[in-house]
TIRO-2110 file (N, C-alpha, C; in Angstrom, 1 decimal):
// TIRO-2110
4.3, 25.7, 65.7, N, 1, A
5.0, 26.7, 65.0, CA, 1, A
4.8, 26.6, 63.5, C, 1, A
4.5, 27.6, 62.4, N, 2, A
4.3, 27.2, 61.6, CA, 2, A
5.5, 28.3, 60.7, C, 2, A
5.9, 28.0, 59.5, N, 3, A
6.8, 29.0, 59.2, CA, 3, A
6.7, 28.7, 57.2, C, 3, A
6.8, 29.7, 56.9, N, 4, A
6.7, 29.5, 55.0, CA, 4, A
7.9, 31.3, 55.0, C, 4, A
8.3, 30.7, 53.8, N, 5, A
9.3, 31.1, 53.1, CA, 5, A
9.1, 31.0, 51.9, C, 5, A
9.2, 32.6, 50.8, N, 6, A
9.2, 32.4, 49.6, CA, 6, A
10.6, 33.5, 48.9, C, 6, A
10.6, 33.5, 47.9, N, 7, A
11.5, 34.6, 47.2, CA, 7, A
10.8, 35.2, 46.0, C, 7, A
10.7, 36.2, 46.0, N, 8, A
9.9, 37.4, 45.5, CA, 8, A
11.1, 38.3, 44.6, C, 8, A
10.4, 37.7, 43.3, N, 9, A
11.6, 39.2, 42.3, CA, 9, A
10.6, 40.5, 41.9, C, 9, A
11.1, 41.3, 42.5, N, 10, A
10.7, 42.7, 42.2, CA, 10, A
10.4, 43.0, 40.6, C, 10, A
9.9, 43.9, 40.2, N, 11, A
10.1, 44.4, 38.6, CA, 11, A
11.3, 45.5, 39.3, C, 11, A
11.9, 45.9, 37.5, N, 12, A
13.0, 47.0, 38.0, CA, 12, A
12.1, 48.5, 38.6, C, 12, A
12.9, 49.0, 39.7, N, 13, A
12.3, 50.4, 39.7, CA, 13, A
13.4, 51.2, 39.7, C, 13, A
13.1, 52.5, 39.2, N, 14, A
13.9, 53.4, 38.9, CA, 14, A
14.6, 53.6, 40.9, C, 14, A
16.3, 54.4, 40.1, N, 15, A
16.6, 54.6, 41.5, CA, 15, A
16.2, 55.7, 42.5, C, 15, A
15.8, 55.2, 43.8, N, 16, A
14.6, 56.1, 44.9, CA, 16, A
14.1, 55.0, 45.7, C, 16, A
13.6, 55.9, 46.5, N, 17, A
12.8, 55.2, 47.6, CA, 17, A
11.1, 54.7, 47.2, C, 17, A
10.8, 53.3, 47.2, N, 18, A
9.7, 52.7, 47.6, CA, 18, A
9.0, 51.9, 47.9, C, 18, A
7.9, 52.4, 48.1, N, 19, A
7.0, 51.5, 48.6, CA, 19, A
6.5, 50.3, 48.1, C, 19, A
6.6, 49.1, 49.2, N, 20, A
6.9, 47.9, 48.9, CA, 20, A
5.6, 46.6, 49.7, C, 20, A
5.9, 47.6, 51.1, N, 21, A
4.9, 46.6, 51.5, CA, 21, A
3.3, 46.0, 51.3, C, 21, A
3.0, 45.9, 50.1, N, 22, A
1.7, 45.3, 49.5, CA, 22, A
2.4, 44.5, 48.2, C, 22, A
3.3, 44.5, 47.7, N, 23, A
4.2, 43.6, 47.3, CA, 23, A
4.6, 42.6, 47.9, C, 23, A
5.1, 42.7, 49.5, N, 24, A
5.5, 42.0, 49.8, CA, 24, A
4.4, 41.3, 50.7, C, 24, A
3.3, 41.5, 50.7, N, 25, A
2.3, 41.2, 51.6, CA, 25, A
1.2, 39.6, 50.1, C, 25, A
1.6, 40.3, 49.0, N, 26, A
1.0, 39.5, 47.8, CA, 26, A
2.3, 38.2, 48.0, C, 26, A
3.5, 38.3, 48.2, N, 27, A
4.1, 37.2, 48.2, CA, 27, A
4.2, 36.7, 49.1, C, 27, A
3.9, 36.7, 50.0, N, 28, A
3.3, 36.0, 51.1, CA, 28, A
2.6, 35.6, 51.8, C, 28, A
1.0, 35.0, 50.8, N, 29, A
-0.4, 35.1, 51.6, CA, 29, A
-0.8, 33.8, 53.2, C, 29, A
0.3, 32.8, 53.0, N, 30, A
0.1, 32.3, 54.2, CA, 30, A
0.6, 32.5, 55.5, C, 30, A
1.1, 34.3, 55.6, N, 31, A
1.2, 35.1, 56.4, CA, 31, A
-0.2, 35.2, 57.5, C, 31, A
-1.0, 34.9, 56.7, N, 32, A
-2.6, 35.0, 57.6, CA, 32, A
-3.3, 34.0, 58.6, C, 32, A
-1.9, 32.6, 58.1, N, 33, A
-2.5, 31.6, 59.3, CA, 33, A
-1.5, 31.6, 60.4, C, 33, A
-0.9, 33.3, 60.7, N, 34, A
-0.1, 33.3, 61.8, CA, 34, A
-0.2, 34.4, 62.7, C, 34, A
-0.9, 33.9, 64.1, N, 35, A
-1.5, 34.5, 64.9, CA, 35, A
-0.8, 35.8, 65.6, C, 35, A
0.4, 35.4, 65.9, N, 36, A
1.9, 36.1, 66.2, CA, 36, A
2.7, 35.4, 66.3, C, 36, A
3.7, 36.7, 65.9, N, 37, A
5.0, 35.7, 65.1, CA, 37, A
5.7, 36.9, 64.3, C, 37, A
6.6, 36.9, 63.0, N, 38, A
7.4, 37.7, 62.6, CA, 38, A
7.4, 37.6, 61.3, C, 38, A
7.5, 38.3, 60.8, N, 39, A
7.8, 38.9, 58.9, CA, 39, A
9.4, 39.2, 58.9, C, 39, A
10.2, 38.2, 58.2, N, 40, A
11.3, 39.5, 57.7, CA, 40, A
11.9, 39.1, 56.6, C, 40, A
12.4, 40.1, 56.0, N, 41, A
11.8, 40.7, 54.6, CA, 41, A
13.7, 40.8, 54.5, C, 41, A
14.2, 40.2, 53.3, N, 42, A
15.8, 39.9, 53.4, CA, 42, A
16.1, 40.1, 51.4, C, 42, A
16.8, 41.4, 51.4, N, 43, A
16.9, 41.5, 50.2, CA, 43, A
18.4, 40.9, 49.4, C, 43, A
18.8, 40.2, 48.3, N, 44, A
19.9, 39.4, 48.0, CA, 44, A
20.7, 40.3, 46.8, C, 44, A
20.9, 41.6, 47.8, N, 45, A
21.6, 42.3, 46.5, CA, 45, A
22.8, 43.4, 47.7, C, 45, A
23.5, 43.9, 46.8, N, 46, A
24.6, 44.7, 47.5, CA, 46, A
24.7, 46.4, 47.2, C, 46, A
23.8, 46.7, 46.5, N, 47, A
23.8, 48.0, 46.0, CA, 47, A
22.2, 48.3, 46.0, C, 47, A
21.7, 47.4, 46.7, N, 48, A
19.9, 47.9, 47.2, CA, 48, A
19.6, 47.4, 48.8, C, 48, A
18.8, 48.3, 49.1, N, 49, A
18.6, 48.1, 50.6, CA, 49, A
17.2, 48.2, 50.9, C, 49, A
16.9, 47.9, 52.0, N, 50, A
15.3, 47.9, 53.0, CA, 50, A
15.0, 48.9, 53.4, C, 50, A
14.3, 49.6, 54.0, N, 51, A
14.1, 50.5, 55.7, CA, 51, A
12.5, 50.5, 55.6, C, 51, A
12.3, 50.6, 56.9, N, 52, A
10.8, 50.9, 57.2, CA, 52, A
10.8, 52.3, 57.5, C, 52, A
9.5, 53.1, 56.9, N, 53, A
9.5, 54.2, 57.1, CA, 53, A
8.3, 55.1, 56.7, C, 53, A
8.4, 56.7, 56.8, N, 54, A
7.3, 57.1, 56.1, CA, 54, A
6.0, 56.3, 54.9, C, 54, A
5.0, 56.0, 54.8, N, 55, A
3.8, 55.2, 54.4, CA, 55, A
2.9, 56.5, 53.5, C, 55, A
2.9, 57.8, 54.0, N, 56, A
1.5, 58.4, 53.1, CA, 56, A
2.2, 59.7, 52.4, C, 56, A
3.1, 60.3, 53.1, N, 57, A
3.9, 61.2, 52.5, CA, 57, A
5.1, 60.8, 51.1, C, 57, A
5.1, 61.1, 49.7, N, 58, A
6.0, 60.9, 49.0, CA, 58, A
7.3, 61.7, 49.1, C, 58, A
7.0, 62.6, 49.9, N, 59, A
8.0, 63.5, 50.0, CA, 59, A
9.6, 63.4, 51.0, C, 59, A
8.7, 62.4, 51.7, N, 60, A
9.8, 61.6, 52.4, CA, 60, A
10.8, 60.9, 51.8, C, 60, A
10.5, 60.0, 50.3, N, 61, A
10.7, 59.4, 50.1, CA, 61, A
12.0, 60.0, 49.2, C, 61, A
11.5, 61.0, 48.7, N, 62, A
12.3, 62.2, 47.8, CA, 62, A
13.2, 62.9, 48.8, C, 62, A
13.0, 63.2, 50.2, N, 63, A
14.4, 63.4, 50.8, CA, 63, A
15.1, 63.0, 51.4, C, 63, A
14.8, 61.4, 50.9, N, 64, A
15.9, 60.2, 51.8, CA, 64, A
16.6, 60.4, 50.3, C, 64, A
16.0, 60.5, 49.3, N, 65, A
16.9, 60.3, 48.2, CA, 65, A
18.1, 61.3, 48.4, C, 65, A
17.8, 62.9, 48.5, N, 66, A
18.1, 63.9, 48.4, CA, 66, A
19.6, 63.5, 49.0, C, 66, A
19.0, 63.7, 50.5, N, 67, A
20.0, 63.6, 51.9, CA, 67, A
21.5, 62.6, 51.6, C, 67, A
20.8, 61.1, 50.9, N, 68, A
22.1, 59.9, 50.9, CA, 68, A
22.7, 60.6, 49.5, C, 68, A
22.3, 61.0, 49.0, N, 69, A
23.3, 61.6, 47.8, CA, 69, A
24.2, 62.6, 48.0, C, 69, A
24.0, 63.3, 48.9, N, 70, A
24.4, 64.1, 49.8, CA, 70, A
26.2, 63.7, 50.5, C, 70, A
25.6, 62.7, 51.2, N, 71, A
26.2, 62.1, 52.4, CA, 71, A
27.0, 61.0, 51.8, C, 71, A
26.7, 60.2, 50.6, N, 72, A
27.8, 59.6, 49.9, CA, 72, A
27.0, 60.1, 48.7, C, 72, A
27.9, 60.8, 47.7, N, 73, A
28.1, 61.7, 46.8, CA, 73, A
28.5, 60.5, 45.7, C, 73, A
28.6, 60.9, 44.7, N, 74, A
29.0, 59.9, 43.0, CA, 74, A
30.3, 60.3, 43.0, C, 74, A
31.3, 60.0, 42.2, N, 75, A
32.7, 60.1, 41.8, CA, 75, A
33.4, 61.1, 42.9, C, 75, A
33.8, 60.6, 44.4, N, 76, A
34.2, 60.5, 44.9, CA, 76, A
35.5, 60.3, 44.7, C, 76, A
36.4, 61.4, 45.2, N, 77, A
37.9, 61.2, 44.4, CA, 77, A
38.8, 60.0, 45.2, C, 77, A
38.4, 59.3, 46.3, N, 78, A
39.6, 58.4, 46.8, CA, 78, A
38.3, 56.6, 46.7, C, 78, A
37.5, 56.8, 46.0, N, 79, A
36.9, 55.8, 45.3, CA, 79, A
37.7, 54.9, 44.2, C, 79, A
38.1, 53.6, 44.7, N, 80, A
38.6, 52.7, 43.8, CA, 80, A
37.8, 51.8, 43.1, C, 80, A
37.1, 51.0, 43.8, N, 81, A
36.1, 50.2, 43.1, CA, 81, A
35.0, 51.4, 42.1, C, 81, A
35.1, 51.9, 40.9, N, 82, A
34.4, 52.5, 40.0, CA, 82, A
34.5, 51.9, 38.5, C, 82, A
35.0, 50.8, 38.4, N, 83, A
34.3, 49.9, 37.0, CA, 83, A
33.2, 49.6, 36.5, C, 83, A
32.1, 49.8, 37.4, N, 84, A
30.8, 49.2, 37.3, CA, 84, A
30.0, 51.0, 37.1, C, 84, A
30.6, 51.8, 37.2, N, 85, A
30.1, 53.2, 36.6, CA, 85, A
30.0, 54.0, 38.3, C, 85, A
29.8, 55.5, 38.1, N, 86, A
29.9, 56.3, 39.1, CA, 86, A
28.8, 56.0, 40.5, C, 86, A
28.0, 55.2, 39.9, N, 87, A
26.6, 54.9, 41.0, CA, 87, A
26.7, 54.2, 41.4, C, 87, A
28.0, 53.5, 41.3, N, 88, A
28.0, 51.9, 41.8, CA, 88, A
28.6, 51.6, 43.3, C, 88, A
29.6, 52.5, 43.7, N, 89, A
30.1, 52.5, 44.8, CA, 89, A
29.5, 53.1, 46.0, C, 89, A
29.1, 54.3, 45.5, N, 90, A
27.8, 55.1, 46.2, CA, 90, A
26.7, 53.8, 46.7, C, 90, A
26.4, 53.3, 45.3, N, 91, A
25.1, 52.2, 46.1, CA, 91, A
25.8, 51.2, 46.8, C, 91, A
26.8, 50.8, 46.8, N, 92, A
27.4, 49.3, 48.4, CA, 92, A
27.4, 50.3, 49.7, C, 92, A
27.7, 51.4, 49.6, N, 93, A
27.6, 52.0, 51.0, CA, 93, A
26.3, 52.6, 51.3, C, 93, A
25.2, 53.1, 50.5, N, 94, A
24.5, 53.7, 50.8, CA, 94, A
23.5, 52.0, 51.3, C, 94, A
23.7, 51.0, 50.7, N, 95, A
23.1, 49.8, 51.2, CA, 95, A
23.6, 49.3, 52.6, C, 95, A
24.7, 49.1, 52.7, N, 96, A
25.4, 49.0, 54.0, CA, 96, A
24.6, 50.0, 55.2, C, 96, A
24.5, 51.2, 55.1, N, 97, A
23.9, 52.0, 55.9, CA, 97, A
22.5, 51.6, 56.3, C, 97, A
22.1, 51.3, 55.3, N, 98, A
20.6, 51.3, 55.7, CA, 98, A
20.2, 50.3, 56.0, C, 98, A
20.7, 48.5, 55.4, N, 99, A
20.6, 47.2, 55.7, CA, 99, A
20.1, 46.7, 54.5, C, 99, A
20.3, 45.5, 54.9, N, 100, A
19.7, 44.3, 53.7, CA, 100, A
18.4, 43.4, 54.5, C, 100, A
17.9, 43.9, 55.5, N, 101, A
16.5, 43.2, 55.8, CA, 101, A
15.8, 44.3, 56.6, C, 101, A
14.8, 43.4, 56.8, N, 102, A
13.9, 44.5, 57.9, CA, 102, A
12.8, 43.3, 58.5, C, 102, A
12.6, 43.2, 60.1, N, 103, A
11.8, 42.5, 60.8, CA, 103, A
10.5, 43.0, 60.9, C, 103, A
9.4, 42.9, 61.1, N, 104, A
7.9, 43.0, 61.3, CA, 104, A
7.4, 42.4, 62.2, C, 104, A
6.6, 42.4, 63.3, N, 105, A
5.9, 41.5, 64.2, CA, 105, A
4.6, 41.5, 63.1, C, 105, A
4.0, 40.1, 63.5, N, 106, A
2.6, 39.8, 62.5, CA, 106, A
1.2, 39.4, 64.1, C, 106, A
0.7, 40.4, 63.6, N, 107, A
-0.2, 40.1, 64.7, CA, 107, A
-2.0, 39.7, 64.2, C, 107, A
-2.4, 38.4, 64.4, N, 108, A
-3.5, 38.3, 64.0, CA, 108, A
-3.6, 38.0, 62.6, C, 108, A
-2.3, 37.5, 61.8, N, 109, A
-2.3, 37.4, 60.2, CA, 109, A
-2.1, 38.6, 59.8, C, 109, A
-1.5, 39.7, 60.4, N, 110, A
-1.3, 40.8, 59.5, CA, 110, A
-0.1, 42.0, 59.8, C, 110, A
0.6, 42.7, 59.4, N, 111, A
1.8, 43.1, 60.1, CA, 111, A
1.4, 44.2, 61.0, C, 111, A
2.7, 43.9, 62.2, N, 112, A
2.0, 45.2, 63.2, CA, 112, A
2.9, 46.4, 62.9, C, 112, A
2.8, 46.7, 61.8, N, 113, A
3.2, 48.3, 61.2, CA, 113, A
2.3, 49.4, 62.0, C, 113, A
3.0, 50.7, 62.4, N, 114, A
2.9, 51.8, 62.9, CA, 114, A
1.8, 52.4, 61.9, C, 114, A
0.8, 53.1, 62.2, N, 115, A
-0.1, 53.5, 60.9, CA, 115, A
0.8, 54.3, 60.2, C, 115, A
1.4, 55.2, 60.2, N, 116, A
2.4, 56.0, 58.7, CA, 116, A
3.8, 54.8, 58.2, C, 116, A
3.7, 54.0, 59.3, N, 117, A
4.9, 52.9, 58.6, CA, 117, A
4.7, 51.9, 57.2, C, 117, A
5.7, 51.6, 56.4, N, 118, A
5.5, 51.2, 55.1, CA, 118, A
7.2, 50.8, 55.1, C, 118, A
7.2, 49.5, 54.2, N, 119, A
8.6, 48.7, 53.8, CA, 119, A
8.9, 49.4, 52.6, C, 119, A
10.2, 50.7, 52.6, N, 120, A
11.1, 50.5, 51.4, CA, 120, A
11.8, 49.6, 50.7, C, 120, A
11.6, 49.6, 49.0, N, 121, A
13.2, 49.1, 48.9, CA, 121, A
13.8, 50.5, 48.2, C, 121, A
14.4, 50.4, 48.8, N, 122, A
15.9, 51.8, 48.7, CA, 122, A
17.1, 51.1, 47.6, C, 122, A
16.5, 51.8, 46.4, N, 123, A
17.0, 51.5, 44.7, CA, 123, A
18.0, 52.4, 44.8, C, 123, A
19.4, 51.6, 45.1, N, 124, A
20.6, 52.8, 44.8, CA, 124, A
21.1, 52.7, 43.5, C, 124, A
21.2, 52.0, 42.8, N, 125, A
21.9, 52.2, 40.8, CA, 125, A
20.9, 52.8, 40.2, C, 125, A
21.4, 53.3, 39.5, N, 126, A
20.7, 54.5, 38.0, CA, 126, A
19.6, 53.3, 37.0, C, 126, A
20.5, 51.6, 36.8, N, 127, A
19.6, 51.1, 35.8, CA, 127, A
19.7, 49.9, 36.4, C, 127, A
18.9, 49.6, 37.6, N, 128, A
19.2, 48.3, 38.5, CA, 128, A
18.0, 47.3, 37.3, C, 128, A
18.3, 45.6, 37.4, N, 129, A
17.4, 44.9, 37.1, CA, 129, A
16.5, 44.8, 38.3, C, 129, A
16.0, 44.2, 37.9, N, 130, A
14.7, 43.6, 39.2, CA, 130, A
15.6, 42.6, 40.4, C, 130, A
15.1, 43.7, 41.7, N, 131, A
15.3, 42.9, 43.0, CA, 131, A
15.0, 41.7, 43.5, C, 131, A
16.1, 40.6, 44.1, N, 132, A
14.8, 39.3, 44.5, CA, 132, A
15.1, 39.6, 46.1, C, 132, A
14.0, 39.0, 46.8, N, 133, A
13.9, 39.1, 48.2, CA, 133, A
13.3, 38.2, 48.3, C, 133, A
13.8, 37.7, 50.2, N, 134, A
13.6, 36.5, 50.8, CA, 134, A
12.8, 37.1, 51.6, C, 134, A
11.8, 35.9, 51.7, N, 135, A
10.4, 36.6, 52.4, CA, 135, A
10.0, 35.6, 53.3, C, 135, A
10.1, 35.7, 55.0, N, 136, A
10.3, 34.6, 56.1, CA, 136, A
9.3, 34.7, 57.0, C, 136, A
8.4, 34.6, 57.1, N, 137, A
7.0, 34.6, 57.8, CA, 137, A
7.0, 33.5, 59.2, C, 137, A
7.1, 33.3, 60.3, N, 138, A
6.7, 32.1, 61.2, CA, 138, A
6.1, 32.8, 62.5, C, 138, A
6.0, 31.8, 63.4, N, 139, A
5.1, 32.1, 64.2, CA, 139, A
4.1, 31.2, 64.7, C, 139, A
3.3, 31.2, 65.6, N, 140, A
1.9, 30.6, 66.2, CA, 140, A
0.6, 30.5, 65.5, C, 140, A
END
């Protein structure tokens, strides 16, 4: 069994959906001495989240934004926790929804992603700093 673990700080990105997994593939390179086995990808924040998903379409990515803004809305009138500004509450639930990790099978040293599949990170605040993520590779 062999297993490596690193933590990876993001640069800031604006808030939206993206694409991540070649990021996360760079902080990981001893991903490749593992024949099968698992990737998962653990973000250490409360108002950003993971999902796997759409890979070649941007447009996807623009109406996951669209839709969760939608579905939990900014200044929400029975919202208490709003000290931290109107985007802030919106992002603990829109992160809750979606998760704080995401699993991968690694097959052959490499992830067994769906060909249109690709790793978000789903940036809910307006002026987030840079993300860190736990990055857990093991396997045969």
């Amino acid at each position: 069994m062999k297993l490596y673990q690193k933590e990876l700080v993001l640069p800031p990105y604006n808030r939206g959906y993206h694409l991540i997994t070649d990021k996360v593939l760079e902080g990981i390179p001893e991903m490749r001495h593992i024949q099968s086995g698992f990737l998962q990808v653990f973000i250490k924040h409360t108002s950003a989240s993971l999902t796997i998903n759409e890979n070649a379409d941007p447009t996807v990515r623009e109406d996951f934004e669209s839709h969760m803004n939608i579905m939990v809305p900014e200044d929400a009138p029975y919202y208490v926790h709003t000290y931290e500004g109107p985007d802030d509450m919106p992002a603990h639930i829109k992160a809750s929804l979606m998760g704080a990790s995401v699993q991968v099978p690694i097959t052959n040293g490499k992830l067994n992603l769906g060909i249109w599949q690709g790793i978000y990170l789903c940036e809910h605040r307006n002026y987030a700093q840079g993300r860190s993520l736990v990055i857990t590779a093991w396997g045969i």
